[in-house]
C-alpha positions as CSV (number, residue, x, y, z in Angstrom):
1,X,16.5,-115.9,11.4
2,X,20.0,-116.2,10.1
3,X,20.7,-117.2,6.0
4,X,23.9,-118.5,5.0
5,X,25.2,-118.4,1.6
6,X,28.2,-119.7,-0.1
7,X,30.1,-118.9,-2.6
8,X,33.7,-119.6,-4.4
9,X,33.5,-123.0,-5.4
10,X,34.2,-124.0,-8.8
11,X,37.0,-126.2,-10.8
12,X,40.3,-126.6,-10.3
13,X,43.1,-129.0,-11.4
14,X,45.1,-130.7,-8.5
15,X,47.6,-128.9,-6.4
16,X,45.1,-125.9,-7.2
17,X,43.8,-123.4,-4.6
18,X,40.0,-121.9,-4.2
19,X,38.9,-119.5,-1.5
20,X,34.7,-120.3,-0.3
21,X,33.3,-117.4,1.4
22,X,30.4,-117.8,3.2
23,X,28.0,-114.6,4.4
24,X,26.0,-115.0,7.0
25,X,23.1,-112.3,7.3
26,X,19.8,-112.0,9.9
27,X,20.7,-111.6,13.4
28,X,24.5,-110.7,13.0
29,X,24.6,-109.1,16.4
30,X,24.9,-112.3,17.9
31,X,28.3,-114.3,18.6
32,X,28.4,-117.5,16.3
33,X,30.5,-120.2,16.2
34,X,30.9,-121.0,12.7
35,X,32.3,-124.2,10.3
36,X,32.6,-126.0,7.2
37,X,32.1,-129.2,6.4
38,X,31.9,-131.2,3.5
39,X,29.9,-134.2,1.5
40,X,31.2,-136.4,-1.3
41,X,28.7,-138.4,-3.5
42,X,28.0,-141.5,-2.0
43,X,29.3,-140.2,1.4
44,X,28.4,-138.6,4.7
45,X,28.8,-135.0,5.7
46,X,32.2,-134.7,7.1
47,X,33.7,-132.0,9.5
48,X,36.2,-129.7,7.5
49,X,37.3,-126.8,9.8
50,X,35.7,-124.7,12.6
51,X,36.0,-120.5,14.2
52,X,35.0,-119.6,17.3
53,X,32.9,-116.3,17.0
54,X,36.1,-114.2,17.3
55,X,38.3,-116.0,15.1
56,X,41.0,-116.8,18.0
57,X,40.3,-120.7,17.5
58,X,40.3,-122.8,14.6
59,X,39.9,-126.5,14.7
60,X,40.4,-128.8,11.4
61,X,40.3,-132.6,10.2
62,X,43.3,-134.2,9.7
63,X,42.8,-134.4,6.1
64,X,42.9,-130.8,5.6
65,X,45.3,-129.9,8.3
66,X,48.1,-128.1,6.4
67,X,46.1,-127.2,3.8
68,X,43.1,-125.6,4.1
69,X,42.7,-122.3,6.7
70,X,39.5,-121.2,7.8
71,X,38.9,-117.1,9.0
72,X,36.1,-115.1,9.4
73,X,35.4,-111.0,9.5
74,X,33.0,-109.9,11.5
75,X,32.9,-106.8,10.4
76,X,31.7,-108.0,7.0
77,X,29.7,-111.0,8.8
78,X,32.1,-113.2,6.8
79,X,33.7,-116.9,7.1
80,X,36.2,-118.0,4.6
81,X,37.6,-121.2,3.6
82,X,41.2,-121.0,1.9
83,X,41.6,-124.5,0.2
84,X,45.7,-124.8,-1.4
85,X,47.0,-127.8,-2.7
86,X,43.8,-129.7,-3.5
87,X,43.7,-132.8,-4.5
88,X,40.5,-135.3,-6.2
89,X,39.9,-136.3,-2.9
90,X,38.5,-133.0,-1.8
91,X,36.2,-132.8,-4.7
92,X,32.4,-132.5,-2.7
93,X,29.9,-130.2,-2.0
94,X,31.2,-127.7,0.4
95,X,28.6,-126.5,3.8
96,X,28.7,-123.4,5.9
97,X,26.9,-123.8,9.1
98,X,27.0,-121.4,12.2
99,X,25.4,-122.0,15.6
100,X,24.5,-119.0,18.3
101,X,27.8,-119.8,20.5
102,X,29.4,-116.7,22.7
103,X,31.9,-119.3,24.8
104,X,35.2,-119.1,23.1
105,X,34.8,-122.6,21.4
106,X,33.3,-124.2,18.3
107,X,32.1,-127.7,17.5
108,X,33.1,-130.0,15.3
109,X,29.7,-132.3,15.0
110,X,27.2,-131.6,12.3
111,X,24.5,-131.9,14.9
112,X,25.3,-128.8,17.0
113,X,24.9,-126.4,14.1
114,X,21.0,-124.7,14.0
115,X,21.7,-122.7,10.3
116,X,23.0,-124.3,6.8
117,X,23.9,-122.9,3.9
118,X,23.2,-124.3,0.7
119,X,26.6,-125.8,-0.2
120,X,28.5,-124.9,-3.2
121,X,30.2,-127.5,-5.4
122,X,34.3,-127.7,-5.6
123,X,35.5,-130.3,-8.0
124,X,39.5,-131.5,-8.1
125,X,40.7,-132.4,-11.3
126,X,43.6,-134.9,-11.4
């Protein structure tokens, strides 16, 4: 079994920065792809950034691009999420989810991730 847990999230006036960490523990000998995504009240779950297990390949939406870097330890059986210049728009709860992936890709569909984490809550204040 793999458990994901978040952390970082909190409140932060616009043009603010927050860093999420997220640490995966259970089978950490296996190669994960790993990501974040996102969900605004009222909204769907949309795709934020993604790693490939070693951290050579990011992918991230448009709306973040520029502003948001995703990185991961494995050593530590870490993913992080650096946020910078944040706006209300980014306010949401904030997801970690990893999938058992050893190719050198990731996805960027909620549907292809098998573990969650419980979300943490970032609010932008304008």
């Amino acid at each position: 079994q793999v458990q994901l847990a978040e952390s970082g999230g909190g409140l932060v006036q616009a043009g603010g920065s927050l860093r999420l960490s997220c640490a995966r523990s259970g089978r950490t000998f296996s190669r994960y792809a790993m990501a974040w995504f996102r969900q605004a009240p009222g909204k769907e779950r949309e795709f934020v950034a993604a790693i490939n297990w070693s951290g050579g390949s990011t992918n991230y939406a448009d709306s973040v691009k520029g502003r948001f870097t995703i990185s991961r330890d494995n050593a530590k059986n870490t993913v992080y999420l650096q946020m910078n210049s944040l706006n209300p728009e980014d306010t949401a709860v904030y997801y970690c989810a990893a999938v058992e992936y050893s190719g050198g890709g990731y996805y960027s569909q909620a549907y292809n991730y098998e573990h969650w984490g419980q979300g943490t809550q970032v609010t932008v204040s304008s």
